[in-house]
Every structure is written in structure tokens, then in C-alpha cells.
One Martini backbone bead per residue (centre of mass of N, CA, C, O) as a GRO file, in nm:
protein
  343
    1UNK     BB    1  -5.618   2.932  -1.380
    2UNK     BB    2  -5.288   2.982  -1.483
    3UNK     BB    3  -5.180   3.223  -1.697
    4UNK     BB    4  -4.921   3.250  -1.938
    5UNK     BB    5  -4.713   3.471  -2.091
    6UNK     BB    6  -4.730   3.316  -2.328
    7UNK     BB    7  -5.018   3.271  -2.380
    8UNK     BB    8  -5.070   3.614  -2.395
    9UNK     BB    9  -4.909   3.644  -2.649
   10UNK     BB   10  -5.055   3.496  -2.851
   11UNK     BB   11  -5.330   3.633  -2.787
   12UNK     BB   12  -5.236   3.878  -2.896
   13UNK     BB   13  -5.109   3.825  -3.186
   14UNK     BB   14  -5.428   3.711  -3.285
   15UNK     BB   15  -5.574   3.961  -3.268
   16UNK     BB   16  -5.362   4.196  -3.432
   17UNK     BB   17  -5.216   4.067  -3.689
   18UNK     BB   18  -5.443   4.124  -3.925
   19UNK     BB   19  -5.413   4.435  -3.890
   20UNK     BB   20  -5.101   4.453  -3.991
   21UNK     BB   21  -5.124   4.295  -4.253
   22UNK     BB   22  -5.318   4.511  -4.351
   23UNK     BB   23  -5.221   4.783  -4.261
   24UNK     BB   24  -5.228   4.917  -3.982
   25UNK     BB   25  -5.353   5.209  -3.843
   26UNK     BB   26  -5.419   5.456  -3.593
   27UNK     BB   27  -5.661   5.497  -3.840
   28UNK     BB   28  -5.795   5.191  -3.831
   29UNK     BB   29  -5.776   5.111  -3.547
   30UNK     BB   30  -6.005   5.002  -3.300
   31UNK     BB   31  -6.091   5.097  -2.959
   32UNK     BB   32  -6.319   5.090  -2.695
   33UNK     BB   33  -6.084   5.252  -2.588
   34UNK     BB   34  -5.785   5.432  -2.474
   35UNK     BB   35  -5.713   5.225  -2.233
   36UNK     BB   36  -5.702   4.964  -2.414
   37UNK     BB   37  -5.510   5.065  -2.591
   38UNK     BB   38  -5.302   5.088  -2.423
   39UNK     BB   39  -5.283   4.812  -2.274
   40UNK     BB   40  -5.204   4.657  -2.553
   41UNK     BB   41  -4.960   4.833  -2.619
   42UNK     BB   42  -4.796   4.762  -2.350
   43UNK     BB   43  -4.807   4.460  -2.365
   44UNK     BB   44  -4.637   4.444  -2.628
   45UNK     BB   45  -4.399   4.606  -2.540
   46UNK     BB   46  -4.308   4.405  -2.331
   47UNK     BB   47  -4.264   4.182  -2.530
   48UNK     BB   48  -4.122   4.333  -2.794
   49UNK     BB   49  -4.391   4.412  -3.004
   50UNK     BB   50  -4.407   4.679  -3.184
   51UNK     BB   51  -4.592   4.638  -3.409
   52UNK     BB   52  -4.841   4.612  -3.202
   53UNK     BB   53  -4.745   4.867  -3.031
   54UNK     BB   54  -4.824   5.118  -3.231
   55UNK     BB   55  -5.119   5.112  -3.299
   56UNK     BB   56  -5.213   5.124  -3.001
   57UNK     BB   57  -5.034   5.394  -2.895
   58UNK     BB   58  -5.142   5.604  -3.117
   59UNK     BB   59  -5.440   5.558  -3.052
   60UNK     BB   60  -5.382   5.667  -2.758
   61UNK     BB   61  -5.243   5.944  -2.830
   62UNK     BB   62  -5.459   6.082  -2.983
   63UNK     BB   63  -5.606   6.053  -2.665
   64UNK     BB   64  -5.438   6.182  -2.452
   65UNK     BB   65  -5.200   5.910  -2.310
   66UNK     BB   66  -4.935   5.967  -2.139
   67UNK     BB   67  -4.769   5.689  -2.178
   68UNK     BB   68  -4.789   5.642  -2.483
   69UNK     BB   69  -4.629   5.868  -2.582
   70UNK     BB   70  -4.379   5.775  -2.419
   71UNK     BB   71  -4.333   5.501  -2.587
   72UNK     BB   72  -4.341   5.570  -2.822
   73UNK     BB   73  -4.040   5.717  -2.795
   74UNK     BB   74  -3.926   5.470  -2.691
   75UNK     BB   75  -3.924   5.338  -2.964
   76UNK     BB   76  -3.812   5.545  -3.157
   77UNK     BB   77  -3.504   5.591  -3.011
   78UNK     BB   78  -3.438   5.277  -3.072
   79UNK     BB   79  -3.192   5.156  -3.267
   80UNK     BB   80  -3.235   4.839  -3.275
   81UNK     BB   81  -3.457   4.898  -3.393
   82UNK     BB   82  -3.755   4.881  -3.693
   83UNK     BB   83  -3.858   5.185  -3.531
   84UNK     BB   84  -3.689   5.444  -3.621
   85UNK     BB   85  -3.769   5.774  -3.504
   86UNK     BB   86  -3.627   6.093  -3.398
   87UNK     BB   87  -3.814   6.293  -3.497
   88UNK     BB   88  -4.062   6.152  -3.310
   89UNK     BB   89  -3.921   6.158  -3.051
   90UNK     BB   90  -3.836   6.444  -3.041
   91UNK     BB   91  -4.142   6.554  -2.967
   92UNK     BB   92  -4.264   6.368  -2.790
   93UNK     BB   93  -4.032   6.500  -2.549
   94UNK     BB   94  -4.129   6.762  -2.573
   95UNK     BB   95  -4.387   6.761  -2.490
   96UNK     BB   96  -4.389   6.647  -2.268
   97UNK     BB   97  -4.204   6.842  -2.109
   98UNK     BB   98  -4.355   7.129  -2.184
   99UNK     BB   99  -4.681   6.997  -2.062
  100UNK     BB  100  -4.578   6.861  -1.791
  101UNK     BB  101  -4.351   7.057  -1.602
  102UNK     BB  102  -4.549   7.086  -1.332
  103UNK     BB  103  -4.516   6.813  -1.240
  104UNK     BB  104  -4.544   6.665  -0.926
  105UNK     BB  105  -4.333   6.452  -0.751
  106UNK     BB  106  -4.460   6.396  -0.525
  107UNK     BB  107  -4.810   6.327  -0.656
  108UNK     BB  108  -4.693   6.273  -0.980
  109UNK     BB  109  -4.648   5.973  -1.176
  110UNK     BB  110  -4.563   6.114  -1.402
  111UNK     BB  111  -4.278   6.293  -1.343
  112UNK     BB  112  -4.054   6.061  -1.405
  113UNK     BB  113  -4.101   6.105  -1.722
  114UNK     BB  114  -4.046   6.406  -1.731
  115UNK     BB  115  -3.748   6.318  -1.636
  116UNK     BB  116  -3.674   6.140  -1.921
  117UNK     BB  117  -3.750   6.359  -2.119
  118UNK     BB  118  -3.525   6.542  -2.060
  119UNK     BB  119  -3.292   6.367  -2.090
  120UNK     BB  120  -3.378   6.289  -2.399
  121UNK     BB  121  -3.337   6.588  -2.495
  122UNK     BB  122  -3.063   6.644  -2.414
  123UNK     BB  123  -2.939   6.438  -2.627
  124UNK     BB  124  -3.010   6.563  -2.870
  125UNK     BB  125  -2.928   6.847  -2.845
  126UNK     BB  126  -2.623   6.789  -2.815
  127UNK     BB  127  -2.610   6.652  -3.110
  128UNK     BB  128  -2.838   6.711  -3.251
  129UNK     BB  129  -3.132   6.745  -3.533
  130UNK     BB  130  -3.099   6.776  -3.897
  131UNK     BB  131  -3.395   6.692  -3.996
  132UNK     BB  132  -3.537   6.919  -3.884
  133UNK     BB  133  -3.316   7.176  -3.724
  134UNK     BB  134  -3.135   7.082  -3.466
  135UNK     BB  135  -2.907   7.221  -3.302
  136UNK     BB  136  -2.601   7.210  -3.114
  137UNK     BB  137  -2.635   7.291  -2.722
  138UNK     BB  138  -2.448   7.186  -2.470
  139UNK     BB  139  -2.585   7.403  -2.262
  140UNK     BB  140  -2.884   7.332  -2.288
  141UNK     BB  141  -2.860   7.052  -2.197
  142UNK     BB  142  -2.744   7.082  -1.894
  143UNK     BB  143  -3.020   7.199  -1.840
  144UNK     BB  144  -3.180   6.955  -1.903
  145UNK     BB  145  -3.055   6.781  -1.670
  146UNK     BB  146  -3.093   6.997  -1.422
  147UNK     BB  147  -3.397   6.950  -1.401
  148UNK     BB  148  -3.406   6.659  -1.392
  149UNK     BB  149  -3.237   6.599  -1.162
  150UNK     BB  150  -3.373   6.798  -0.941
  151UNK     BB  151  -3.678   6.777  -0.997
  152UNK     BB  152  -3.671   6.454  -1.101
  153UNK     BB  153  -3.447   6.273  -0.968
  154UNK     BB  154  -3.289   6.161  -1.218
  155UNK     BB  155  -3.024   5.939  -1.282
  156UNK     BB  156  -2.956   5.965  -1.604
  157UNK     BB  157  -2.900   6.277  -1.578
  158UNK     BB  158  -2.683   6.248  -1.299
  159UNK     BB  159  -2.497   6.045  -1.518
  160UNK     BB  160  -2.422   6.260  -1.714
  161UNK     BB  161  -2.326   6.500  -1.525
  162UNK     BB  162  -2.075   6.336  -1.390
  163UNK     BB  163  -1.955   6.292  -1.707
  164UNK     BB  164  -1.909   6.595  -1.749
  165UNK     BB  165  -1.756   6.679  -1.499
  166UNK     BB  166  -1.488   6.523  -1.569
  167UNK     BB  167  -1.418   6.689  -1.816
  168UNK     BB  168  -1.578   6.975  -1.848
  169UNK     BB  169  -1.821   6.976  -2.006
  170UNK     BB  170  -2.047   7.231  -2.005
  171UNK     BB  171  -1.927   7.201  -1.704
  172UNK     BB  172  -1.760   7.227  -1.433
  173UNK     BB  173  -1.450   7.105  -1.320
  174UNK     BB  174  -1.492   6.789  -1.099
  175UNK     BB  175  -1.350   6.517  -1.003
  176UNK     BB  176  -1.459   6.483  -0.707
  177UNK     BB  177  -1.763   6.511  -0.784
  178UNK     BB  178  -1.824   6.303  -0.967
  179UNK     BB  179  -1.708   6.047  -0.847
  180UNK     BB  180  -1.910   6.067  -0.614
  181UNK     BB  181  -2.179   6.028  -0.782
  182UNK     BB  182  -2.096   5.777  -0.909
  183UNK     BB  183  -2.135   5.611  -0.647
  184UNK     BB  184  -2.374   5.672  -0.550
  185UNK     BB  185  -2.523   5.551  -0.833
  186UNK     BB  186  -2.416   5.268  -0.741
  187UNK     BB  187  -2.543   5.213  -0.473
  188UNK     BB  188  -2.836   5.230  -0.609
  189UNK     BB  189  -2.828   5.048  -0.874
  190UNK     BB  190  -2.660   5.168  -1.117
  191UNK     BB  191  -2.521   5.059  -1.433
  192UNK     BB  192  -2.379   5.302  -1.583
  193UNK     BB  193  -2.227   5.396  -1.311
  194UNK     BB  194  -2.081   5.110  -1.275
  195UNK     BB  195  -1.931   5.079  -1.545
  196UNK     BB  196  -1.777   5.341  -1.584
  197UNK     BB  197  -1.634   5.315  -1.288
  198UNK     BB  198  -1.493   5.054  -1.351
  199UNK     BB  199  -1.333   5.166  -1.572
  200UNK     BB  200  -1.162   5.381  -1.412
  201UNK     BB  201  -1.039   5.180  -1.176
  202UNK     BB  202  -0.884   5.010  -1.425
  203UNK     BB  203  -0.749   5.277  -1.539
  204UNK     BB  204  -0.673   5.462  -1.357
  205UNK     BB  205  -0.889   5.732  -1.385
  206UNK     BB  206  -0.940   5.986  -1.145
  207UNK     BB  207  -0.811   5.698  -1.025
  208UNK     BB  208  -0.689   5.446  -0.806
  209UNK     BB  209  -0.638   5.163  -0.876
  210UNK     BB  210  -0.901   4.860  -0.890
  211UNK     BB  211  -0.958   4.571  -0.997
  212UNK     BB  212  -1.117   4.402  -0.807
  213UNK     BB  213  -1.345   4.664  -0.792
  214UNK     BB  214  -1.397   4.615  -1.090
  215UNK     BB  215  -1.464   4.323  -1.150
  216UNK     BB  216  -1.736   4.372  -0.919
  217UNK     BB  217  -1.891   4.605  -1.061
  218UNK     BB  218  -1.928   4.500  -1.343
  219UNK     BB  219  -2.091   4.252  -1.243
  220UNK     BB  220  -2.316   4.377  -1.159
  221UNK     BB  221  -2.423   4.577  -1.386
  222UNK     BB  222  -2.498   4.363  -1.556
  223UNK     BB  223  -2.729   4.268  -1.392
  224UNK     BB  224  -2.847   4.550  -1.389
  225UNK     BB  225  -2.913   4.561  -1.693
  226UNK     BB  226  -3.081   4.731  -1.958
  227UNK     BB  227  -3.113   4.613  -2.250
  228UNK     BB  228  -3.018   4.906  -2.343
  229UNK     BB  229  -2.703   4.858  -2.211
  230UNK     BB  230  -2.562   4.578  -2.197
  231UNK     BB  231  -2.337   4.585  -2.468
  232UNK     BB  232  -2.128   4.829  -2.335
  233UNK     BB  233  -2.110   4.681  -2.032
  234UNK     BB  234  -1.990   4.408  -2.133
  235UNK     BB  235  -1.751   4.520  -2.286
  236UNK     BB  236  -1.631   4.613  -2.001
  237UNK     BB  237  -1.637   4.326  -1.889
  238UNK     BB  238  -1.438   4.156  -2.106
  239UNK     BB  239  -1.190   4.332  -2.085
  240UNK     BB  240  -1.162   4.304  -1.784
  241UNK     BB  241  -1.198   3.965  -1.782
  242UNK     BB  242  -0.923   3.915  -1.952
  243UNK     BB  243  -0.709   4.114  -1.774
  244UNK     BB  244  -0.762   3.884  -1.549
  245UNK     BB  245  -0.673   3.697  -1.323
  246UNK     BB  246  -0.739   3.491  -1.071
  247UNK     BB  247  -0.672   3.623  -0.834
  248UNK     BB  248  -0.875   3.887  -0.913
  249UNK     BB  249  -1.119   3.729  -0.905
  250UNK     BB  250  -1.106   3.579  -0.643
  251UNK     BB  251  -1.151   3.826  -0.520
  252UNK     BB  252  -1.426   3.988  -0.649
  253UNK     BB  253  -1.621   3.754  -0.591
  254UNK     BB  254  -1.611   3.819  -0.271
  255UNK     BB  255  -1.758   4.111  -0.329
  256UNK     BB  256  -2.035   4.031  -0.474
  257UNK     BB  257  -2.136   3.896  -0.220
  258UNK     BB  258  -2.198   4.151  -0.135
  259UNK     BB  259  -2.284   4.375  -0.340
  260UNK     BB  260  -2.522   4.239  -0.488
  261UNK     BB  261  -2.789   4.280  -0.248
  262UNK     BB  262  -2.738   4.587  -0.256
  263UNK     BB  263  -2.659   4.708  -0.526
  264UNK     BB  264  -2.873   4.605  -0.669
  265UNK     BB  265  -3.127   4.552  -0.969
  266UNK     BB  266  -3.387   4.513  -1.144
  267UNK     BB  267  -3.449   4.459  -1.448
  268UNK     BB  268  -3.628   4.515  -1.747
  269UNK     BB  269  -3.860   4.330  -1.850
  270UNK     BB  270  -3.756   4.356  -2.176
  271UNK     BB  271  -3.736   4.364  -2.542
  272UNK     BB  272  -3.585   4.552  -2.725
  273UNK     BB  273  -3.552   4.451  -3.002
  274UNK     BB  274  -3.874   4.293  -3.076
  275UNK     BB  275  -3.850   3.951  -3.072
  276UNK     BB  276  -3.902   3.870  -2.789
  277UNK     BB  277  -3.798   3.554  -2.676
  278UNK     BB  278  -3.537   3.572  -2.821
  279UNK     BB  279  -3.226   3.386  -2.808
  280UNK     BB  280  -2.913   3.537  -2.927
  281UNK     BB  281  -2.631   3.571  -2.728
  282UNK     BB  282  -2.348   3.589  -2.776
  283UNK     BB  283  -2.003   3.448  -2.762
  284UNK     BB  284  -1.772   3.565  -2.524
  285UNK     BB  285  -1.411   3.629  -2.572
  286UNK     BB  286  -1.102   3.612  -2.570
  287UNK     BB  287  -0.771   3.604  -2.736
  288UNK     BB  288  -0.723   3.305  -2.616
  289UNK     BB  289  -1.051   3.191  -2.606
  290UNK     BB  290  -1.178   3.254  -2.327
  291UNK     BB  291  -1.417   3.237  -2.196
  292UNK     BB  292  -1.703   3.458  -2.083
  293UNK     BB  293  -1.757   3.428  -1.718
  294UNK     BB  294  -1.943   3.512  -1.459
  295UNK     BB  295  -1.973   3.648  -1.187
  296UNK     BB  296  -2.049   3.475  -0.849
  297UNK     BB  297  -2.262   3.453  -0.639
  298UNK     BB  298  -2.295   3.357  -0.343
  299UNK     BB  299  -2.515   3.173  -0.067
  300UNK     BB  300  -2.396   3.391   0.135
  301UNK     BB  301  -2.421   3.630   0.377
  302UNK     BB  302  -2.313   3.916   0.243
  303UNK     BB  303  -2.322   4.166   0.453
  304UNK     BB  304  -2.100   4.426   0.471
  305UNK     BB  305  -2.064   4.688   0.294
  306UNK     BB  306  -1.823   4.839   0.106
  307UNK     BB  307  -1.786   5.077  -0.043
  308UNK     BB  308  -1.713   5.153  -0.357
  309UNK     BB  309  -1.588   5.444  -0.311
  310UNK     BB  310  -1.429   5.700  -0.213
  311UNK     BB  311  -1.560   5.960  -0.029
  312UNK     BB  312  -1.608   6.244   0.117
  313UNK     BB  313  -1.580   6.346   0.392
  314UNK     BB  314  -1.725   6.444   0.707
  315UNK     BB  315  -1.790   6.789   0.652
  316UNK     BB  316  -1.709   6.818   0.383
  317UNK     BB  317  -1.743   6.960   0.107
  318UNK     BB  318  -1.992   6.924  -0.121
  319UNK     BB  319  -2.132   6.855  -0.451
  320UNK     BB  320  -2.454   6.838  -0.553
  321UNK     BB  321  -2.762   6.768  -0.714
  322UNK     BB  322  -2.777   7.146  -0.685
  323UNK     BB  323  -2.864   7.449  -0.838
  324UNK     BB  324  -3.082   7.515  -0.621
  325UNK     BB  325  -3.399   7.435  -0.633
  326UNK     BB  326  -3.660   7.176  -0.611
  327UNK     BB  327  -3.812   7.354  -0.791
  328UNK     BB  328  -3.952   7.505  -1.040
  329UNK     BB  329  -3.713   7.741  -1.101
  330UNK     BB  330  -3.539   7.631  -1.344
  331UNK     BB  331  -3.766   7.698  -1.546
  332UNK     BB  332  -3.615   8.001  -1.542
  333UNK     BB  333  -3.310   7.929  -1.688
  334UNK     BB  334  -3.327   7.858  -1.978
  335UNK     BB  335  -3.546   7.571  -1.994
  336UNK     BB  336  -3.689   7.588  -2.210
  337UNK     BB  337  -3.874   7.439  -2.474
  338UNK     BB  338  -3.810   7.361  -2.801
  339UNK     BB  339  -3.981   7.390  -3.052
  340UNK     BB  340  -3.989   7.197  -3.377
  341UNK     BB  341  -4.234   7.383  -3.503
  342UNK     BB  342  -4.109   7.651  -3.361
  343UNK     BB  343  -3.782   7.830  -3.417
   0.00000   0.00000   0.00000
């Protein structure tokens, strides 16, 4: 008989919660191995239930698990969530960061986690973090940024780089070569990247105005969106949704059923915001009362898709996401993580 991920959740709730409500923590809560307690801590966490999964994962974390870490940090940074602590978000990936720097992108499946935490120490840097005492240093943080995008492949913070660099903040301004990234990034499946660009694309800003290919972009986004981008891409869709007529949508629609299954990318199943299964999803309209509703993908063959935005031509330079090589020497110039606790 097939267990329902319902039925898996009620009984993970069953077991934890006595411990949680008495006041449990990492330091009182035993489990069989840290491997169980990761286990029943990551269970937790997919389903949104942080309370269950922060005791599991913390005594997970004691025993030098590092996927533990890594969620850990990841509870820890979540704005939306009620166990927000950024101090502690960011000494675990600097740990992270610091700890496995050598992580062999090849072979070694941690890789692409610390990847994830530089990109995630990157945006502290960059703000600054005046709690433990982390100043505000953008040029740091490019180097961060840079580290993760070549080293470790990571798409979020090739996308952070692309938006700076169309505006020229901490590294040299190059609105063709941002655009190229962003095209990238958007054709791999990126929603971060496609709502941005839809963003760009409607206000030709940086670029020739071009609705229906905004409208069609950001429609795939939502799509494709991780819980925790949701909110910023739907308001870029709500925007643009809004400020479209039929005609527009219309040409839209048909761009959409080529580009959902090219461009297209399944978000992670789970919910940030730490409730569970609640869905409370406000109804968004426009100004005129118009409820705001998705463009919907037809059910037939898709087809050959046109690219995004226009990319440089072939043969023509153009800079990539190369800094130098892909070998850790990025991590020779200046590129070293700063202890939170020895500054």
C-alpha cells in the first residue's frame, strides 16, 4: 500500500511535536544517528514545517552533516519566514564557504551547495551585516559572486552578476553582455532571469520594447518560480498583465505554448513559508477590477522555439561567465571568506 506524502507529514508531526511543544532543542532532542536526524529534519523542511525541522537539523549540524548546515542557513535567511535569523544564516555560509572552498565541482555533490553559499554570503557582503559587525563592501562581494558563477556553476549568482553589470555597480558597465547573460539564463530556465528580463523587454529599457515577448516571459516565469521569488515575479507579471490589451496577449499566448517546455523548469516542490499545505494566495486585479489570470500554455506541439532576446552574432567577441579559469585560482585574489568571529 502506497503512503500519501499527507499521511507522511501527519506522522512526522506525531512524533516531533511533543518534543517541540516541551521546549525541545538540539541539545535535548536525541536521534538514533545524525544521519536520522538529517533525514527526518530535511523531511520537515520539504514540507514547510521549520519548527520540526530546525531541532532535527541543528543536532544534525552538531555532528558535522553538511546538507544540515546548508538548510540550516537556508531557514535562517528566509525574510518570510518565523525563524529568521541572518546572523546565524551567515556564519553558516561562511562556513560553508570557508570549509569546503576545494569542493571538486566534477565529482563532489557538496559543490554545488557552496556554490549557493557564496552567492548567498555574497548578498550579506554587499549589504552589509552591522549585527556581528560585517560592513558593506560591493567589491567583495563581486569577487563572490565571481567565485560562484565560475567555479561552481551557479545560475543565481550569474544572475546577480548580470544585473550589475548592466548598471556598472562594482564591475565594469556592459549592457550587451548583461543582456547576452540574461537571454542565457532565461533559455536555461532561470525565472529570476526571465522575469527581469520581461521587466526590461516592457519598458524597452537596455533594450527595444517588445510587449507580447514580455508578456510571454513573464507568464513562463511564474511558472517557473521557487516559492521564495514568487511575490517580486507575479508583481512584475500583475504590472505587465495589466497594462496589456487582447491583441497583446494574444500574440503572448501563442509564444507561451512554444516556450513553456523549452524554457520551462519544475520549482521546488515546498513551501517556504513554514505552513505546511495552507494555501492562502491572494487574488490579484488590476486597477480597472480585472482579475489577473495566466496565460495559459495550449496542448499542442510546441514547436521550434525563437530565442529569447537577440544574442551577438556568431563569431562576434562577446564576454562570458570567465573571470580567469574554472579551477579554484579565483580563490587567490581576494576571493577568501572573512570570519565572522575573527574580523
Amino acid at each position: 500500500m502506497r503512503i500519501s506524502k499527507s499521511h507522511l507529514r501527519a506522522a512526522l508531526i506525531a512524533a516531533l511535536l511533543p518534543l517541540l511543544n516541551a521546549g525541545a532543542s538540539a541539545q535535548t532532542v536525541t536521534f538514533a544517528t545524525p544521519r536520522d536526524a538529517l533525514k527526518q529534519g530535511m523531511s520537515a523542511y520539504q514540507g514547510g514545517y521549520y519548527e520540526i525541522a530546525i531541532p532535527a537539523l541543528e543536532y544534525a549540524a552538531t555532528k558535522k552533516e553538511f546538507m544540515a548546515e546548508y538548510y540550516l542557513a537556508r531557514i535562517y535567511s528566509d525574510n518570510s519566514g518565523a525563524h529568521t535569523d541572518h546572523a546565524k544564516a551567515y556564519k553558516l555560509f561562511y562556513r560553508i564557504a570557508n570549509e569546503y572552498a576545494d569542493a571538486d565541482p566534477e565529482d563532489d555533490p557538496r559543490a554545488p551547495y557552496v556554490g549557493k553559499s557564496l552567492t548567498a554570503l555574497a548578498g550579506y557582503t554587499r549589504r552589509g551585516l552591522r549585527e556581528i559587525g560585517v560592513k558593506s563592501d560591493p567589491q567583495q562581494a563581486v569577487l563572490y559572486l565571481q567565485n560562484a558563477s565560475t567555479t561552481f556553476a551557479d545560475e543565481d549568482a550569474q544572475f546577480e552578476l548580470a544585473k550589475l553589470k548592466l548598471a556598472g555597480d562594482g564591475i565594469d558597465e556592459d549592457a550587451a553582455t548583461a543582456r547576452h547573460w540574461l537571454a542565457d539564463l532565461s533559455e536555461r530556465g532561470h525565472a529570476g532571469a526571465q522575469a527581469f528580463l520581461a521587466d526590461l523587454l516592457w519598458r524597452g529599457k537596455y533594450m527595444k520594447p517588445d510587449q507580447p515577448t514580455a508578456l510571454a516571459l513573464i507568464a513562463v516565469a511564474v511558472e517557473n518560480a521557487p516559492v521564495y521569488d514568487r511575490l517580486w515575479i507575479e508583481d512584475i507579471y500583475q504590472n505587465i498583465y495589466c497594462g496589456s490589451g487582447e491583441g497583446i496577449r494574444k500574440q503572448a499566448t501563442g509564444i507561451v505554448a512554444a516556450w513553456g517546455n523549452r524554457f520551462g523548469r519544475k520549482p521546488e516542490a515546498r513551501e517556504a513559508s513554514g505552513i505546511g499545505l495552507l494555501a492562502a494566495e491572494p487574488q490579484r486585479s488590476c486597477r480597472n477590477g480585472e482579475v489577473v489570470t495566466p496565460i495559459m500554455q495550449k496542448s499542442e506541439e510546441p514547436g521550434l522555439a525563437t530565442p529569447v532576446v537577440r544574442t551577438p552574432p556568431v563569431g562576434a567577441p562577446a564576454e562570458r561567465f570567465i573571470y580567469g579559469t574554472t579551477t579554484p585560482t579565483l580563490r587567490d585574489v581576494g576571493t577568501e571568506v572573512r570570519d565572522p568571529d575573527n574580523r
